[in-house]
C-alpha positions as CSV (number, residue, x, y, z in Angstrom):
1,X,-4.3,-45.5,38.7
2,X,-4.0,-44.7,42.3
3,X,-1.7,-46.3,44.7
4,X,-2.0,-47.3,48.1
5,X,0.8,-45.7,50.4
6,X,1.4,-47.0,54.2
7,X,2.9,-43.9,56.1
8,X,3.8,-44.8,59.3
9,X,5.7,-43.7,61.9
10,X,8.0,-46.3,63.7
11,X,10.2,-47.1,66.5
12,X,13.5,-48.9,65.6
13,X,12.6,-52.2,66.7
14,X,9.0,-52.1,64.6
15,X,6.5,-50.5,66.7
16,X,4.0,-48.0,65.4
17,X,2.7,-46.7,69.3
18,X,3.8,-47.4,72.5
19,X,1.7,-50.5,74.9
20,X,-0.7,-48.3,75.1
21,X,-0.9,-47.0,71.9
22,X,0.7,-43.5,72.1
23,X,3.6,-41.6,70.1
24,X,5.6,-40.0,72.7
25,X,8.5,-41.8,71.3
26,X,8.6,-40.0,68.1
27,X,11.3,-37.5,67.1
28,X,9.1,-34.9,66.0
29,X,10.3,-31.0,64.8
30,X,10.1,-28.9,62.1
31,X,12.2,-31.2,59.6
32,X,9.7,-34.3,59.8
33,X,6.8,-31.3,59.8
34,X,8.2,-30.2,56.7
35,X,8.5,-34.5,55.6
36,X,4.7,-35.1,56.1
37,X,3.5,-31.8,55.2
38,X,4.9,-32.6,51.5
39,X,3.3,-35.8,52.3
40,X,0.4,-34.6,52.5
41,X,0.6,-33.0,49.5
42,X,0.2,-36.5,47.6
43,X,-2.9,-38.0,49.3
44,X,-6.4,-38.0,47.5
45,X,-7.8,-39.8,50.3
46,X,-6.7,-40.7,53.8
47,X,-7.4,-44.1,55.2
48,X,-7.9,-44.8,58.8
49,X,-9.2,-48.1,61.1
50,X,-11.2,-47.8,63.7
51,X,-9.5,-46.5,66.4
52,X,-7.5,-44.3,64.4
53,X,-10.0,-42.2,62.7
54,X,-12.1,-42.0,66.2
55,X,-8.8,-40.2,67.0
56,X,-8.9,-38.2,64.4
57,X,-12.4,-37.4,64.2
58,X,-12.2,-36.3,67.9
59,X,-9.6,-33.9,67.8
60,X,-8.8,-32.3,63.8
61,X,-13.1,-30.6,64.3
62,X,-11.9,-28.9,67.2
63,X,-9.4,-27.4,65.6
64,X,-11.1,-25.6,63.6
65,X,-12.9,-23.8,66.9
66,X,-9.9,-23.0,68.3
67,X,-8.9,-19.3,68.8
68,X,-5.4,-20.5,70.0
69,X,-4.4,-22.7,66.8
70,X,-1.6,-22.4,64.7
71,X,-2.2,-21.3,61.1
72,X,-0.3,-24.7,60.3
73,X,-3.0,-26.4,62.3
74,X,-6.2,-24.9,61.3
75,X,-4.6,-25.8,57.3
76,X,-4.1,-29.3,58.2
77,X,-7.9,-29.0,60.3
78,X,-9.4,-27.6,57.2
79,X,-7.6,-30.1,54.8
80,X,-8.8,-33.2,56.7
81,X,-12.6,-31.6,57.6
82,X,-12.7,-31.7,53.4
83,X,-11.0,-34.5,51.8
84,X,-13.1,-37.4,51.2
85,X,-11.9,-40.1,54.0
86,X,-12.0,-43.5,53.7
87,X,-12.7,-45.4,57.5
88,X,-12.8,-49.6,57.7
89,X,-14.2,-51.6,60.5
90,X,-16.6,-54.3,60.5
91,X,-18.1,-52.9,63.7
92,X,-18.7,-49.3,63.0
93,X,-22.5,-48.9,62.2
94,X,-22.1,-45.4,60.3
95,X,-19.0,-43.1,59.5
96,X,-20.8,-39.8,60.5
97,X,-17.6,-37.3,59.6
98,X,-17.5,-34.5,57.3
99,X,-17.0,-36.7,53.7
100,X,-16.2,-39.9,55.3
101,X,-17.0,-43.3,53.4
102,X,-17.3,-46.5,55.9
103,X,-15.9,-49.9,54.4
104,X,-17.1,-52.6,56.2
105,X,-16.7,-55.6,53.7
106,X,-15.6,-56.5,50.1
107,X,-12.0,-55.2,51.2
108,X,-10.0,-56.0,48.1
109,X,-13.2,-55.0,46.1
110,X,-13.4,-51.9,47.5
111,X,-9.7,-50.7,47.6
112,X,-9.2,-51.7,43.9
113,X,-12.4,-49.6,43.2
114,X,-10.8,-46.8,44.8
115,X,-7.4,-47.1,43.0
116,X,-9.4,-46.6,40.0
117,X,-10.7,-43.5,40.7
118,X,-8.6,-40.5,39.1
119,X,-7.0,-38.1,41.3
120,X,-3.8,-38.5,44.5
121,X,-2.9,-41.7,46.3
122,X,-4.6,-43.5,49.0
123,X,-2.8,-43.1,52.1
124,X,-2.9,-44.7,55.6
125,X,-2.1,-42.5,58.5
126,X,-1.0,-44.8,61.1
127,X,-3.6,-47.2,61.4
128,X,-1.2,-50.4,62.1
129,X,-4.3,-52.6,62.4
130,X,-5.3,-52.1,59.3
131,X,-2.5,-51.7,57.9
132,X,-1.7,-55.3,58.8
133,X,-4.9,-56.3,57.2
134,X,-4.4,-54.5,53.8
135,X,-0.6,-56.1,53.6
136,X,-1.7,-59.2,53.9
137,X,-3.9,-59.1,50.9
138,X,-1.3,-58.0,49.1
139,X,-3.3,-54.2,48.4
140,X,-0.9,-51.8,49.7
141,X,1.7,-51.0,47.1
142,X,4.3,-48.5,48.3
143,X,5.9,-47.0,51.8
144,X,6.7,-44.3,53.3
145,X,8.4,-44.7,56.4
146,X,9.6,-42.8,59.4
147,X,12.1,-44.7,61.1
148,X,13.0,-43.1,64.7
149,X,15.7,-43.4,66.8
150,X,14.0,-45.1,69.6
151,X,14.1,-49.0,70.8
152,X,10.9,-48.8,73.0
153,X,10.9,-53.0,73.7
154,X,7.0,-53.3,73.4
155,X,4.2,-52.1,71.7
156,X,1.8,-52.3,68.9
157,X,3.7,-53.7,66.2
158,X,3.1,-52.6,62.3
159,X,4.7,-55.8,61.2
160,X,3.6,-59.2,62.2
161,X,4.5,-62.7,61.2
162,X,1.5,-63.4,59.0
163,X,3.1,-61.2,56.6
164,X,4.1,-62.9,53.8
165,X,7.6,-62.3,52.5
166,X,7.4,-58.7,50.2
167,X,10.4,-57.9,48.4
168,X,10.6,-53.6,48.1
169,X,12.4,-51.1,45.9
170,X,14.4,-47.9,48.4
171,X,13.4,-45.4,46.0
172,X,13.9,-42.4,48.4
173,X,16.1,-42.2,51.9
174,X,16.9,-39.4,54.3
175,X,18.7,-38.9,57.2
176,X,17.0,-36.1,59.1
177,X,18.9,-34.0,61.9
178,X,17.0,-35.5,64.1
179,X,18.1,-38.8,63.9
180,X,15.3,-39.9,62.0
181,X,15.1,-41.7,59.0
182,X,12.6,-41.4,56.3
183,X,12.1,-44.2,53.9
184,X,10.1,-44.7,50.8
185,X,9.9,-48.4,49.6
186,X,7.7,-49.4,46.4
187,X,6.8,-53.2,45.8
188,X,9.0,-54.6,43.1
C-alpha cells in the first residue's frame, strides 16, 4: 500500500510561505537540492491544492521550452510534465494538465483509492491548504520536513489548531550545512 507523505518546507516558527505566500525565506543550495531530488525519487504521484498546482502548471511547461534551462531543470520539467498528478479543489471545473486527475469530493474515498494503487508514495508538495485538510481526516501518514533557520512572525501557517493531537515516530534527521533541518516523522 501507498502512503501519503506531507513534504513541506517550513520556517521555524511553522510557516510554509511568507504573508503573501512566497519562499524567499528558504535556505536553499545544493545540499537541500540533493534532499528533495532523492525525494523525488519516492513519489508515484504528486498532490497539489489549488493554488499550488496553478503554480506549478504555470511555470514546470515552460521549462521545457526553454533554451537557457539547466539539465537539472528540464529533468525535474520532464518528470512532473509525465507523472500522473493528483490536483483537489472544490472550485476547479477541469484539471487540463499533462496526466493530471481533479478531486473535487469523496476526499477520504478517493485518497484511500489511491493508496491502493501499486507503485511510489503520494506526496504533497507544499500545498499547506490542503495539507491542513488531509491532516485533519487523519489521511496523511508520514513527513518529511524541512525545517529552516528563519523566524518570519507571519504567514501561511501548515499547522493550525483544528489539528487534532498526532503522536509521530523521528525516523530520519539531518542537520544540513545550511542550517537546515530535515525531518521525517511517521504516525505511530
Amino acid at each position: 500500500m501507498r502512503k501519503l507523505v506531507l513534504f513541506a518546507h517550513i520556517s521555524l516558527d511553522g510557516f510554509a510561505g511568507d504573508s503573501n505566500g512566497g519562499l524567499g525565506f528558504l535556505s536553499y543550495d545544493g545540499e537541500l537540492q540533493q534532499f528533495a531530488d532523492e525525494l523525488v525519487k519516492t513519489v508515484g504521484a504528486p498532490l497539489y491544492g489549488k493554488n499550488t498546482y496553478h503554480l506549478m502548471e504555470g511555470y514546470w511547461p515552460t521549462v521545457l521550452n526553454d533554451p537557457n534551462a539547466s539539465g537539472h531543470s528540464l529533468a525535474h520539467a520532464k518528470w512532473v510534465q509525465d507523472i500522473p498528478k493528483v490536483v483537489f479543489s472544490t472550485t476547479l471545473t477541469s484539471a487540463d494538465w499533462n496526466n493530471t486527475t481533479l478531486i473535487k469530493d469523496n476526499i477520504v474515498d478517493e485518497v484511500n483509492k489511491l493508496k491502493q494503487q501499486p507503485g511510489k508514495d503520494l506526496v504533497i508538495f507544499g500545498s499547506p491548504g490542503l495539507a491542513k485538510s488531509l491532516m485533519k481526516l487523519g489521511l496523511i501518514d508520514e513527513y518529511k520536513l524541512t525545517l529552516h533557520p528563519v523566524i518570519l512572525g507571519e504567514g501561511i501557517s501548515l499547522f493550525d489548531n483544528n489539528i487534532e493531537m498526532s503522536n509521530l515516530k523521528l525516523l530520519a534527521s539531518k542537520t544540513l550545512g545550511s542550517g537546515v533541518v530535515t525531518l521525517h516523522y511517521t504516525k505511530r
